[in-house]
PDB file of N, CA, C and O in Angstrom:
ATOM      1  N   UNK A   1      80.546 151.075  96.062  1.00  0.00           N
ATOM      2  CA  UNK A   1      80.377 152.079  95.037  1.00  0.00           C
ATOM      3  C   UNK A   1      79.733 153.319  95.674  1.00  0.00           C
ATOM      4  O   UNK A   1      78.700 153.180  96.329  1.00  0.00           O
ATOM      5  N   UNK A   2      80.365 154.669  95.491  1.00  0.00           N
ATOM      6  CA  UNK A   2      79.876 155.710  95.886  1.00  0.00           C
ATOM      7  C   UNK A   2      78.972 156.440  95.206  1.00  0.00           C
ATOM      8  O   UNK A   2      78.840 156.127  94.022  1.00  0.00           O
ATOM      9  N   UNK A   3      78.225 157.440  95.670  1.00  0.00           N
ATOM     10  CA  UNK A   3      76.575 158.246  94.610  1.00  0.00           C
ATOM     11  C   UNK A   3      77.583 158.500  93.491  1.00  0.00           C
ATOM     12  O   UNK A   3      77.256 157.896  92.469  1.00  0.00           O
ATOM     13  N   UNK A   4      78.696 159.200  93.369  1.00  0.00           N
ATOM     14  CA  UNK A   4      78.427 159.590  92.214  1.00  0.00           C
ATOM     15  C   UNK A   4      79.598 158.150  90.749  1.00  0.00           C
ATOM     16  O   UNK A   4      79.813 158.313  89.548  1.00  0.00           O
ATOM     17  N   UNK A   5      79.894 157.315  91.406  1.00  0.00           N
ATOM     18  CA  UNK A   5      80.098 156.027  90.759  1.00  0.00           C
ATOM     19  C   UNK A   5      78.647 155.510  90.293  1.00  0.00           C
ATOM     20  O   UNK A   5      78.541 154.973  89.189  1.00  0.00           O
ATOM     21  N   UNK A   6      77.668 155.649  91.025  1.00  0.00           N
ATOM     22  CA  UNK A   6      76.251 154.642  90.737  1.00  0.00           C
ATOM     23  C   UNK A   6      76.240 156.617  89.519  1.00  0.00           C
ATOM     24  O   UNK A   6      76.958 156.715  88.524  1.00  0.00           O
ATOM     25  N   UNK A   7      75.539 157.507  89.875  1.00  0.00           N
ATOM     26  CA  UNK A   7      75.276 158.525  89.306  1.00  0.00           C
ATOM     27  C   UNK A   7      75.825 157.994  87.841  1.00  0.00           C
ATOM     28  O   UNK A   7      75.073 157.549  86.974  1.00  0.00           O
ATOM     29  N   UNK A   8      77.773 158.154  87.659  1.00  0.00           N
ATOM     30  CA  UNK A   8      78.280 157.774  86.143  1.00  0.00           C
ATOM     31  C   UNK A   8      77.851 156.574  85.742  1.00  0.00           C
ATOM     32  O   UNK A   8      77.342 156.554  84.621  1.00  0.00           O
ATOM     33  N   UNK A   9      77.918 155.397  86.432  1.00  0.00           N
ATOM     34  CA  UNK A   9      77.006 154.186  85.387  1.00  0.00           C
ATOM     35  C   UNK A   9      75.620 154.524  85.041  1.00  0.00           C
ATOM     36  O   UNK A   9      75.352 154.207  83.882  1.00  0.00           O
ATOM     37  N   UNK A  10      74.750 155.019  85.629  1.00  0.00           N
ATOM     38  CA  UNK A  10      73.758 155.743  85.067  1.00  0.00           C
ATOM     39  C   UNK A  10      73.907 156.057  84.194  1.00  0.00           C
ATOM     40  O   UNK A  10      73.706 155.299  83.245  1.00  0.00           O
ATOM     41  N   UNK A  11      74.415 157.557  83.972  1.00  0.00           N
ATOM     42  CA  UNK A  11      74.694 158.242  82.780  1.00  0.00           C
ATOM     43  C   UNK A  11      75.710 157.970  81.263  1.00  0.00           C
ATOM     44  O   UNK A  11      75.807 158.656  80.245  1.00  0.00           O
ATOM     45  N   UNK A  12      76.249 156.909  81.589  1.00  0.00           N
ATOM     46  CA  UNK A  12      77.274 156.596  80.771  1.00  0.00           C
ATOM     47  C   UNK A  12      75.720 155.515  79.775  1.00  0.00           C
ATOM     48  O   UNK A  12      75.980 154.705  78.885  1.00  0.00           O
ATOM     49  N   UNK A  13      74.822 155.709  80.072  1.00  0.00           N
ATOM     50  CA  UNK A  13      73.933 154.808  79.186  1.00  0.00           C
ATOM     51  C   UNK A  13      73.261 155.636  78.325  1.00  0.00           C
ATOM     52  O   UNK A  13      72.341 155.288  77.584  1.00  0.00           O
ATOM     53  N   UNK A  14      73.742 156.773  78.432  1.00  0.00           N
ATOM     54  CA  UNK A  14      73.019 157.933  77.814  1.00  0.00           C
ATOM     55  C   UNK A  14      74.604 158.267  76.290  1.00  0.00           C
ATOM     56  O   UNK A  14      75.685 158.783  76.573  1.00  0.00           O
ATOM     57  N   UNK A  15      74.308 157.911  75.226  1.00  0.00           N
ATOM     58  CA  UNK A  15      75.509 158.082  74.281  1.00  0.00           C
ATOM     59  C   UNK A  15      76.013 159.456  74.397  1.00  0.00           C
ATOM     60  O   UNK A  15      77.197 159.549  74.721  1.00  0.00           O
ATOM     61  N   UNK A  16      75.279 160.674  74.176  1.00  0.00           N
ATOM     62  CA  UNK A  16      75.790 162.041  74.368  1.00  0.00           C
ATOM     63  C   UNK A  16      76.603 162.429  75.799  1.00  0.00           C
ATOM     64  O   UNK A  16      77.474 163.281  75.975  1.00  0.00           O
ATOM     65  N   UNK A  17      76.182 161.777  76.456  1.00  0.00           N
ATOM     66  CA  UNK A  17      77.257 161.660  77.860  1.00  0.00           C
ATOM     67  C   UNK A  17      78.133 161.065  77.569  1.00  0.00           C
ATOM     68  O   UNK A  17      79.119 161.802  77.592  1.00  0.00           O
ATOM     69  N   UNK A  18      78.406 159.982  77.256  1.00  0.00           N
ATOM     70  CA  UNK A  18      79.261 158.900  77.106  1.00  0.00           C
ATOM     71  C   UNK A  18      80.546 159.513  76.299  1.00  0.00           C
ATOM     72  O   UNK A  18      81.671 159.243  76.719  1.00  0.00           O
ATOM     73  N   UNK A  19      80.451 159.995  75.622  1.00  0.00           N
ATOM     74  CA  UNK A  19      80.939 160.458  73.919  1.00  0.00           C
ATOM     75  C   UNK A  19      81.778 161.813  74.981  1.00  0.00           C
ATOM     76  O   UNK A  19      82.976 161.803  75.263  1.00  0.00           O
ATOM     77  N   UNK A  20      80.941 162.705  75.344  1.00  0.00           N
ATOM     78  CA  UNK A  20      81.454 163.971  75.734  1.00  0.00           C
ATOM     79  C   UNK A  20      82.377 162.935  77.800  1.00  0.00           C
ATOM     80  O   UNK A  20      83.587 163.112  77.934  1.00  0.00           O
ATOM     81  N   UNK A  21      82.090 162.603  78.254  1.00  0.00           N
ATOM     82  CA  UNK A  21      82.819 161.632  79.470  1.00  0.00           C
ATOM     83  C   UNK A  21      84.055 161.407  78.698  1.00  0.00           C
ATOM     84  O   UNK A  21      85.102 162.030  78.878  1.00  0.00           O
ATOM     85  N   UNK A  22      83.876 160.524  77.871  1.00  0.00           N
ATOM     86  CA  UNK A  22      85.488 159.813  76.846  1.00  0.00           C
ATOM     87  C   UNK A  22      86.249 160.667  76.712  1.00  0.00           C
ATOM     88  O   UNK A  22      87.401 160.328  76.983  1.00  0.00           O
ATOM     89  N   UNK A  23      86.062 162.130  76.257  1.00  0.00           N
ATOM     90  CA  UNK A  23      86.677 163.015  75.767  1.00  0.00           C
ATOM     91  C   UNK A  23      87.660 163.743  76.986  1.00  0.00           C
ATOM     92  O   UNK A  23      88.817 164.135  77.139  1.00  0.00           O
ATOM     93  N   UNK A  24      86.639 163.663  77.577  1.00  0.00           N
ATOM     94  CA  UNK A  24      87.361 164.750  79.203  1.00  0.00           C
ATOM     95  C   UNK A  24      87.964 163.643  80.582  1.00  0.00           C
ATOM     96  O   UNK A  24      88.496 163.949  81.650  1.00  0.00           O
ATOM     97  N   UNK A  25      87.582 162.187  79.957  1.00  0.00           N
ATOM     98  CA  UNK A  25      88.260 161.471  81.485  1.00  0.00           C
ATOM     99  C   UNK A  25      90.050 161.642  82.082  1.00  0.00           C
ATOM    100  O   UNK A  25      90.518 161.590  83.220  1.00  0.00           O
ATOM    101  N   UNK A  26      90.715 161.863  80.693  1.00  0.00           N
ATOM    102  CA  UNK A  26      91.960 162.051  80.899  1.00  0.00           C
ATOM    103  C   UNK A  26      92.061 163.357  81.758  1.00  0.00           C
ATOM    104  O   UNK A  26      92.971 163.442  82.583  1.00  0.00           O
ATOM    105  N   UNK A  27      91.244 164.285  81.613  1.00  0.00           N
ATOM    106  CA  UNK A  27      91.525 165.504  82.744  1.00  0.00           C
ATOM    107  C   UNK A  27      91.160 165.372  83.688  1.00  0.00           C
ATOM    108  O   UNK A  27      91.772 166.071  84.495  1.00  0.00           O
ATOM    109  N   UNK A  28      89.931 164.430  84.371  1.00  0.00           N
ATOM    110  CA  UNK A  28      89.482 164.345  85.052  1.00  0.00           C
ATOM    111  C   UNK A  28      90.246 162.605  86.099  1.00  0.00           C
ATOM    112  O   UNK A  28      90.103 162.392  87.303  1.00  0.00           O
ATOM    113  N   UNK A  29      90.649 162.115  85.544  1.00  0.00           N
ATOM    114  CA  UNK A  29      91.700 161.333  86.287  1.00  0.00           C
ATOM    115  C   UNK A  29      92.951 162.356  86.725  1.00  0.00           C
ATOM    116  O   UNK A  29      93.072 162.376  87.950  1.00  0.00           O
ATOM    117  N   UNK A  30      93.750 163.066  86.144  1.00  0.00           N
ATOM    118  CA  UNK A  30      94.505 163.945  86.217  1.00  0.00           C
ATOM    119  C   UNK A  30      94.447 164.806  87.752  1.00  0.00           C
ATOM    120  O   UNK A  30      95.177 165.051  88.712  1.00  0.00           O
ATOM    121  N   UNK A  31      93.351 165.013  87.364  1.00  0.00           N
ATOM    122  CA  UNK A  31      92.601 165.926  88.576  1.00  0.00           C
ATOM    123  C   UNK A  31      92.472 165.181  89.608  1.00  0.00           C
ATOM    124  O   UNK A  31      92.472 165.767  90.691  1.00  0.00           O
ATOM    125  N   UNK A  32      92.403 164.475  89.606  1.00  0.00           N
ATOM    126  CA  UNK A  32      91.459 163.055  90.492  1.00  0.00           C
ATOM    127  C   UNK A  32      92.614 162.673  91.609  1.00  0.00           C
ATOM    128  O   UNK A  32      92.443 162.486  92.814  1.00  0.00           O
ATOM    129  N   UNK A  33      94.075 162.602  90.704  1.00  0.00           N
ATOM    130  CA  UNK A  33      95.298 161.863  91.331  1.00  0.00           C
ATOM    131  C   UNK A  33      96.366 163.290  91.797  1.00  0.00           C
ATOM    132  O   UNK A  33      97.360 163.134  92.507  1.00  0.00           O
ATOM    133  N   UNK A  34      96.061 164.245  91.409  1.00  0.00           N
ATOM    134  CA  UNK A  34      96.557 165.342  91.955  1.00  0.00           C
ATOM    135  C   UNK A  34      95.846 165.471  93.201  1.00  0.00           C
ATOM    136  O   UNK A  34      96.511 165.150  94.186  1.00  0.00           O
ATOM    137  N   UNK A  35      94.975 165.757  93.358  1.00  0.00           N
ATOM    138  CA  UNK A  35      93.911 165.898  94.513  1.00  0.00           C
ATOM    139  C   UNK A  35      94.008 164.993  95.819  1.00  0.00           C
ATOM    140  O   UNK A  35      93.970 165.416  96.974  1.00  0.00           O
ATOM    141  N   UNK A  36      94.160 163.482  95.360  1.00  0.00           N
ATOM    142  CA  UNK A  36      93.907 162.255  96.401  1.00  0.00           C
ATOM    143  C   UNK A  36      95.498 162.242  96.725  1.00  0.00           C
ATOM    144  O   UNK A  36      95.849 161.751  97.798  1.00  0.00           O
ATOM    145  N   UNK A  37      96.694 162.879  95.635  1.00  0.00           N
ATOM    146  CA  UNK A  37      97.966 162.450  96.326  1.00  0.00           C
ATOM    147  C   UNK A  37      98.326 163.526  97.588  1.00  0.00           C
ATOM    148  O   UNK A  37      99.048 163.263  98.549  1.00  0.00           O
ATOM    149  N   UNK A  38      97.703 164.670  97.354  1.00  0.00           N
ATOM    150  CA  UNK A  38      97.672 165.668  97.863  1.00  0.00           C
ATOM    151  C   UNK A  38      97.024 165.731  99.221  1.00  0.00           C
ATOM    152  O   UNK A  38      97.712 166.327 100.050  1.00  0.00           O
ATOM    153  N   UNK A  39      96.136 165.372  99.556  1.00  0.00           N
ATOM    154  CA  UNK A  39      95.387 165.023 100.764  1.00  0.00           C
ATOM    155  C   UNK A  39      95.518 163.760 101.292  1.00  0.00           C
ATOM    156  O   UNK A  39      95.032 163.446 102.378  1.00  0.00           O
ATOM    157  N   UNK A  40      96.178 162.980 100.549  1.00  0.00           N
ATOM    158  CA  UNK A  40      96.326 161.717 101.512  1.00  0.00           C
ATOM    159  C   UNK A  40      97.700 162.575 101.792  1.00  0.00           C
ATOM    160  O   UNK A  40      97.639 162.570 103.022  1.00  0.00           O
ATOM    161  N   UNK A  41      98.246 162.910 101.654  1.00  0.00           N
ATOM    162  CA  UNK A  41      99.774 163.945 102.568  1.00  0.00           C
ATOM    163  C   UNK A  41      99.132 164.719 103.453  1.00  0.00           C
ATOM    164  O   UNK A  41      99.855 164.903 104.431  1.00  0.00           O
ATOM    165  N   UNK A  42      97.955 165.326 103.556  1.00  0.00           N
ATOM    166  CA  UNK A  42      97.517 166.281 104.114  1.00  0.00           C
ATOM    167  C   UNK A  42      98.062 167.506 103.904  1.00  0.00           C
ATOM    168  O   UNK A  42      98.026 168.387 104.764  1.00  0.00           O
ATOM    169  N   UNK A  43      98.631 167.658 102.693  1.00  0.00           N
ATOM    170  CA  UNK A  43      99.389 168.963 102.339  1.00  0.00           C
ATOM    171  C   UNK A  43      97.823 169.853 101.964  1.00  0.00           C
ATOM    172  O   UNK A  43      96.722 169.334 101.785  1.00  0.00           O
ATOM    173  N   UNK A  44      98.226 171.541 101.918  1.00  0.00           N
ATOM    174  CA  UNK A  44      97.300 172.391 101.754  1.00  0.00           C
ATOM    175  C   UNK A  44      98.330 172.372 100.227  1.00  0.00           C
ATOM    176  O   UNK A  44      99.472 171.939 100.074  1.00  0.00           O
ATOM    177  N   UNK A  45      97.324 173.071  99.174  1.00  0.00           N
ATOM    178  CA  UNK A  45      97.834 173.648  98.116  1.00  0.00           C
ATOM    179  C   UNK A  45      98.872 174.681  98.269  1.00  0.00           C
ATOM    180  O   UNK A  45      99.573 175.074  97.336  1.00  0.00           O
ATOM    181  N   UNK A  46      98.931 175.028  99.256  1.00  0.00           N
ATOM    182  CA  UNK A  46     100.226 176.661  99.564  1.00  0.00           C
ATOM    183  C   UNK A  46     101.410 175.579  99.813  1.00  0.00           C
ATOM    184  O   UNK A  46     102.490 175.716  99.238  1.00  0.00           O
ATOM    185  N   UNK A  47     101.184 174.593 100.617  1.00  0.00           N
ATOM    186  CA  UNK A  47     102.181 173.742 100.645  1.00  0.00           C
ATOM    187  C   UNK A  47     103.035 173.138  99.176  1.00  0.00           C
ATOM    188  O   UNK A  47     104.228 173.237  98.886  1.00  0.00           O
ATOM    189  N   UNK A  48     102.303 172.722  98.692  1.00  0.00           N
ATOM    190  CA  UNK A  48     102.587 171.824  97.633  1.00  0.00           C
ATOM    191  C   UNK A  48     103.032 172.814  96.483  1.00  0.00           C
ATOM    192  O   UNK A  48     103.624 172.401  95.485  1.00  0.00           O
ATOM    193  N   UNK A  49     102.739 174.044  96.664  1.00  0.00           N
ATOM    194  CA  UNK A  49     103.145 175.039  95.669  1.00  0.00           C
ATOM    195  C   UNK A  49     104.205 175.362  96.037  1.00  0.00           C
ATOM    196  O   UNK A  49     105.022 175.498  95.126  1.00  0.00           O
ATOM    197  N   UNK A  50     104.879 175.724  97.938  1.00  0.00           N
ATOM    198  CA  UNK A  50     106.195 176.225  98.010  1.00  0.00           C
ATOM    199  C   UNK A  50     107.012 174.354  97.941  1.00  0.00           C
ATOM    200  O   UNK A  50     108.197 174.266  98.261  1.00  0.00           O
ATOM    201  N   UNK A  51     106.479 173.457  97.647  1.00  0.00           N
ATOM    202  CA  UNK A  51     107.340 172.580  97.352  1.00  0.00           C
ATOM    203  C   UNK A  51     107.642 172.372  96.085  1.00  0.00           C
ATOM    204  O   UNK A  51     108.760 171.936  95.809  1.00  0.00           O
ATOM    205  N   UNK A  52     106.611 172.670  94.984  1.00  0.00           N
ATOM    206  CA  UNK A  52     107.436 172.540  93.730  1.00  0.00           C
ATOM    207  C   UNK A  52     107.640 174.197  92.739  1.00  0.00           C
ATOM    208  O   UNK A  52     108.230 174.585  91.731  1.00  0.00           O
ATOM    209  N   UNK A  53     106.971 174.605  93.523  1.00  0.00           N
ATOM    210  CA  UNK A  53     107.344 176.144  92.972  1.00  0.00           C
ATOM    211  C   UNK A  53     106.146 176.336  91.824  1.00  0.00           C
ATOM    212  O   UNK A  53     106.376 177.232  91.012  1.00  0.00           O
ATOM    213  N   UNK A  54     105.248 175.808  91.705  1.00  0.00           N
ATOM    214  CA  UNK A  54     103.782 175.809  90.817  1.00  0.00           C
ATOM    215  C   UNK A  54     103.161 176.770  91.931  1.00  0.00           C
ATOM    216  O   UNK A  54     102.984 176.374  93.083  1.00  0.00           O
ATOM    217  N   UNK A  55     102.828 178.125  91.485  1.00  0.00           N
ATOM    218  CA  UNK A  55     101.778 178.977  92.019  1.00  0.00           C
ATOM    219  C   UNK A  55     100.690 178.319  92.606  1.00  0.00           C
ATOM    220  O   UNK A  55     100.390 177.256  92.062  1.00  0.00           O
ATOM    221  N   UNK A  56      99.983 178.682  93.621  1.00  0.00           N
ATOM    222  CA  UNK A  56      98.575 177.917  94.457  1.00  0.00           C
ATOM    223  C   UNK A  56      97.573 177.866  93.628  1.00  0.00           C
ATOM    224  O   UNK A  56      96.845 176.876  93.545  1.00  0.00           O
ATOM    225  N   UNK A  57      97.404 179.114  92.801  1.00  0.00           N
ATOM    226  CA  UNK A  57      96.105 179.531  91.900  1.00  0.00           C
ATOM    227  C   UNK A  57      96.230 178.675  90.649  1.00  0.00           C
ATOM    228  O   UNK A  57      95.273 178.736  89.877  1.00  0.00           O
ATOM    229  N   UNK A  58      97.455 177.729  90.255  1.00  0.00           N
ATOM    230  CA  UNK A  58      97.439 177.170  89.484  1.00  0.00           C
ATOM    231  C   UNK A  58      97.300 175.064  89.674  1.00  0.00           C
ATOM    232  O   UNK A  58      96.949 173.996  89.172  1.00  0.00           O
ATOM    233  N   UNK A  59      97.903 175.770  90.798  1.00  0.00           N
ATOM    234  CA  UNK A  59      97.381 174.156  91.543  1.00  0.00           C
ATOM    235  C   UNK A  59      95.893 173.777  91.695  1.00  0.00           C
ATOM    236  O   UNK A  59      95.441 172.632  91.657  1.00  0.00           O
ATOM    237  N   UNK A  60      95.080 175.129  91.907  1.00  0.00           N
ATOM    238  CA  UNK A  60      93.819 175.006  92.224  1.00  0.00           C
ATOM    239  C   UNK A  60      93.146 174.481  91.394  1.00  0.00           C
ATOM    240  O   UNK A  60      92.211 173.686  91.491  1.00  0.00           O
ATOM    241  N   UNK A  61      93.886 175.172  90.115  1.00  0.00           N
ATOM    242  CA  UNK A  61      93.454 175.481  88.831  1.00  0.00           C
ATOM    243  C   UNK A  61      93.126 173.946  88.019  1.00  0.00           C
ATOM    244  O   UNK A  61      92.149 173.714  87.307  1.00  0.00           O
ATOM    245  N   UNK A  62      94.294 172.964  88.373  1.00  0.00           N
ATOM    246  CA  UNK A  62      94.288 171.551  87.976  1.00  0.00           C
ATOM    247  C   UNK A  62      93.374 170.668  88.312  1.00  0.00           C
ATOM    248  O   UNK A  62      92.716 169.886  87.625  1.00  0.00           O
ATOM    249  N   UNK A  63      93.416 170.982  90.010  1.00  0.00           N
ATOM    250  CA  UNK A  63      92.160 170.028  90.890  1.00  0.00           C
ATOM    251  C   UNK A  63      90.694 170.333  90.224  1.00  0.00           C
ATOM    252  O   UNK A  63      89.773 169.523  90.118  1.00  0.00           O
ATOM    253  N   UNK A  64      90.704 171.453  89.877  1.00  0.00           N
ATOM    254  CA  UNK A  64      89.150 171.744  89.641  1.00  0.00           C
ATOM    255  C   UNK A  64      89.008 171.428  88.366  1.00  0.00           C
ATOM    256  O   UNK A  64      87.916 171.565  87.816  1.00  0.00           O
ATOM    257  N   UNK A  65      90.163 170.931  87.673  1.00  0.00           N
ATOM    258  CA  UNK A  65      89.698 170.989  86.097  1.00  0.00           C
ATOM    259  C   UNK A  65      89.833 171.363  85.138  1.00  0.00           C
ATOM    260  O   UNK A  65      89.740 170.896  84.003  1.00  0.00           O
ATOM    261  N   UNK A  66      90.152 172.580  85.687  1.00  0.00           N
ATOM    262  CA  UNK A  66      89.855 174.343  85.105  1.00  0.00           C
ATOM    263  C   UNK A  66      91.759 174.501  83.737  1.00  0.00           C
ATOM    264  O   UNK A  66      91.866 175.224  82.747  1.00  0.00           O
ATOM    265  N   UNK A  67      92.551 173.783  84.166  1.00  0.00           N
ATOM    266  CA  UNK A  67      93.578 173.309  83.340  1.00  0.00           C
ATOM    267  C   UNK A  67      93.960 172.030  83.470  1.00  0.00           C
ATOM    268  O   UNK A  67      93.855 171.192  84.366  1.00  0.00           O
ATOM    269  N   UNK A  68      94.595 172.057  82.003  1.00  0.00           N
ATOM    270  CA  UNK A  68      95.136 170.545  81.494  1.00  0.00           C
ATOM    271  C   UNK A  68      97.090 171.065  81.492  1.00  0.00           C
ATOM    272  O   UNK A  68      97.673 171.672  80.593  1.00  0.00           O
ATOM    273  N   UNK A  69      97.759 170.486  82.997  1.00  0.00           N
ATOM    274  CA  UNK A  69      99.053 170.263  82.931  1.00  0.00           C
ATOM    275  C   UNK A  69      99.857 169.800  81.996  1.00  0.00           C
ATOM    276  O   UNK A  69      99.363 169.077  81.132  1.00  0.00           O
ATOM    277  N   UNK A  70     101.114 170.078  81.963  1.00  0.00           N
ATOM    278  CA  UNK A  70     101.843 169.797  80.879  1.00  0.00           C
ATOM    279  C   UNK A  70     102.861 168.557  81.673  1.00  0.00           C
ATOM    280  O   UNK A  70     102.984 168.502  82.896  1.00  0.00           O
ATOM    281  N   UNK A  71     103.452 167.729  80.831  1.00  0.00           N
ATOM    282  CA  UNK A  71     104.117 166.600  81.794  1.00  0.00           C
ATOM    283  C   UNK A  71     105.399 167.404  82.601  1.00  0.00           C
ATOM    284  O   UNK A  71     106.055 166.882  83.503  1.00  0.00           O
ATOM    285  N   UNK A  72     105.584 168.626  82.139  1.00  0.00           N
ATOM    286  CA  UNK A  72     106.486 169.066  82.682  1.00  0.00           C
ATOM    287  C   UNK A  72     106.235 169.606  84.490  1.00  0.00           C
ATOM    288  O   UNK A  72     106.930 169.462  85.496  1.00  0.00           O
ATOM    289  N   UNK A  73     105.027 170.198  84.258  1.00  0.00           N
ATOM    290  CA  UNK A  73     104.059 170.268  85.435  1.00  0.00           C
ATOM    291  C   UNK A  73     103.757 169.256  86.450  1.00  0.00           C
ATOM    292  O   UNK A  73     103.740 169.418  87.670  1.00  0.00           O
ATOM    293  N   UNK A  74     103.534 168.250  85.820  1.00  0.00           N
ATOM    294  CA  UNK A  74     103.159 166.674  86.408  1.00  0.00           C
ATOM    295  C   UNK A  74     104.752 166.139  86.937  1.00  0.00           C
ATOM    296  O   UNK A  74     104.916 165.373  87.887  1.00  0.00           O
ATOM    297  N   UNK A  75     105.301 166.427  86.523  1.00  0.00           N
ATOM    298  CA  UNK A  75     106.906 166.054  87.263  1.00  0.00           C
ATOM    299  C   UNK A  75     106.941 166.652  88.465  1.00  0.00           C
ATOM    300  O   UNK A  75     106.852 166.004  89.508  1.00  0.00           O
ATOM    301  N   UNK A  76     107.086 168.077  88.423  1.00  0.00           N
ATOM    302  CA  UNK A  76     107.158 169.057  89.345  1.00  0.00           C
ATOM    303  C   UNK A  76     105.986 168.588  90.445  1.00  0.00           C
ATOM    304  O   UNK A  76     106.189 168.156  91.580  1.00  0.00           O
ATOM    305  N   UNK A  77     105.138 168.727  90.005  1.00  0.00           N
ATOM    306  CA  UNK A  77     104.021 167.887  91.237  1.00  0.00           C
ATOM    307  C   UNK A  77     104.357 166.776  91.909  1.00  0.00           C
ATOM    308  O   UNK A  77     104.472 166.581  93.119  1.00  0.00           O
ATOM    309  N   UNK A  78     104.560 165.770  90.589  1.00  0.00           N
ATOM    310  CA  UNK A  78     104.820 164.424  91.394  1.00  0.00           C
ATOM    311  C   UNK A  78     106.201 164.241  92.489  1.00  0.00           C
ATOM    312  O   UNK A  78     106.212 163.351  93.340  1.00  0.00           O
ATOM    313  N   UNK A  79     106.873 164.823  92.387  1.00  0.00           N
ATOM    314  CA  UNK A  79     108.295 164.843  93.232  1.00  0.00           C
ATOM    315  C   UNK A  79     108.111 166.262  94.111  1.00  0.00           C
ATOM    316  O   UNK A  79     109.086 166.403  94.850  1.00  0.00           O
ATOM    317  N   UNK A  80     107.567 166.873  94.185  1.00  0.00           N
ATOM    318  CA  UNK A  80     106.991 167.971  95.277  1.00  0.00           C
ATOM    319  C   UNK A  80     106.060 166.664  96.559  1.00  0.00           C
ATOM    320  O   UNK A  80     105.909 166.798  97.773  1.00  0.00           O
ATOM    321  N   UNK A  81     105.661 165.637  95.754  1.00  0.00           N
ATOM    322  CA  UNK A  81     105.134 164.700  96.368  1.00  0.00           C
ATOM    323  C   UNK A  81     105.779 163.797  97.213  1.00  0.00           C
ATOM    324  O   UNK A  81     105.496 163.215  98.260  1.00  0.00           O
ATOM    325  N   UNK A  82     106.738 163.852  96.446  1.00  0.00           N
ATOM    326  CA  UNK A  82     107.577 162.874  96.745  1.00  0.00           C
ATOM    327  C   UNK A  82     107.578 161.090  95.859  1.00  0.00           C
ATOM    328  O   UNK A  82     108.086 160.030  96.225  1.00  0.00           O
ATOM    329  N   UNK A  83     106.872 161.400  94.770  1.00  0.00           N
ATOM    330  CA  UNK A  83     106.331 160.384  93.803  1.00  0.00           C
ATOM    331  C   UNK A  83     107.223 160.264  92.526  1.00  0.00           C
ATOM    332  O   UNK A  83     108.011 161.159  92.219  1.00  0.00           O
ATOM    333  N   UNK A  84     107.105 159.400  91.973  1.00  0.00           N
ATOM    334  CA  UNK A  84     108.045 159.983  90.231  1.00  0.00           C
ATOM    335  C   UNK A  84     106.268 159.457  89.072  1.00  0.00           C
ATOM    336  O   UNK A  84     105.415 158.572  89.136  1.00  0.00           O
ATOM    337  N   UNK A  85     106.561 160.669  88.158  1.00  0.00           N
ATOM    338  CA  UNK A  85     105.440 160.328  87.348  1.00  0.00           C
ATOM    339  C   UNK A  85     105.728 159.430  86.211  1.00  0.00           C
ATOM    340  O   UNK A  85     106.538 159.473  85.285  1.00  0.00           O
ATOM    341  N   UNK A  86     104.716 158.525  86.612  1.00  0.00           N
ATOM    342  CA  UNK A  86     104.563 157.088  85.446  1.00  0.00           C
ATOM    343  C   UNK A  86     103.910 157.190  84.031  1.00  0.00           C
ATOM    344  O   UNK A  86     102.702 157.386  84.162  1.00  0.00           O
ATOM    345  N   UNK A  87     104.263 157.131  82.836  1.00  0.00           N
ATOM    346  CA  UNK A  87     102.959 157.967  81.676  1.00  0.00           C
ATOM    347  C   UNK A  87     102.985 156.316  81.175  1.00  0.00           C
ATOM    348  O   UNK A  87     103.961 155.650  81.523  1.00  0.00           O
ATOM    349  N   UNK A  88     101.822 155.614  80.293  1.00  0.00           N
ATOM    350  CA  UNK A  88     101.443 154.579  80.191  1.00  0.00           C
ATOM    351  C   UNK A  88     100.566 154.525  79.513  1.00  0.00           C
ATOM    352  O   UNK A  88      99.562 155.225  79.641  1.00  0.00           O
ATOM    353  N   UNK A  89     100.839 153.236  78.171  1.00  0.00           N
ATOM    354  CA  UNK A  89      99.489 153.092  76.660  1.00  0.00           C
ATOM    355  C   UNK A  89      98.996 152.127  77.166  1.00  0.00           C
ATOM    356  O   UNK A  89      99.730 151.147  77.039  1.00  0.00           O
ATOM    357  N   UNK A  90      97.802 151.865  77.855  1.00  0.00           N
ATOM    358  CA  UNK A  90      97.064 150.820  78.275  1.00  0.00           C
ATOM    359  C   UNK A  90      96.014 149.930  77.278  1.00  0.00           C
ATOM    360  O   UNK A  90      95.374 148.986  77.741  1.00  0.00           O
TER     361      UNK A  90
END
């Protein structure tokens, strides 16, 4: 388990964290798997933008958070990857 895995079980004992965490994990997995598919390629964002044609500033834009993609987006990523995107009710 890494600091900030021990850090979220910490805080997830706190309800006002917890409550506002629930709300935002879907962006933040999002972010999470854009990011790790991306660097385990060792692609730069300029890369991955002239591969699916998504601007850099908007790629940036996902990793950090800062937007919530549309699945249409998430296609284009995932096969710029070379991946196909999976959507799933767990």
């Amino acid at each position: 388990m890494d600091d900030f895995d021990k850090y979220l079980k910490e805080q997830m004992k706190n309800p006002t964290f917890k409550k506002e965490w629930d709300k935002s994990e879907m962006e933040y997995q999002l972010m999470m798997m854009v990011l790790k598919a991306r660097s385990e390629q060792k692609l730069t964002q300029s890369e991955l933008a002239q591969r699916t044609g998504i601007r850099q500033s908007n790629i940036s834009r996902i990793e950090k958070g800062q937007a919530m993609p549309s699945i249409a987006t998430l296609c284009k990523i995932a096969h710029g990857l070379g991946k196909k995107l999976e959507i799933k009710f767990v």
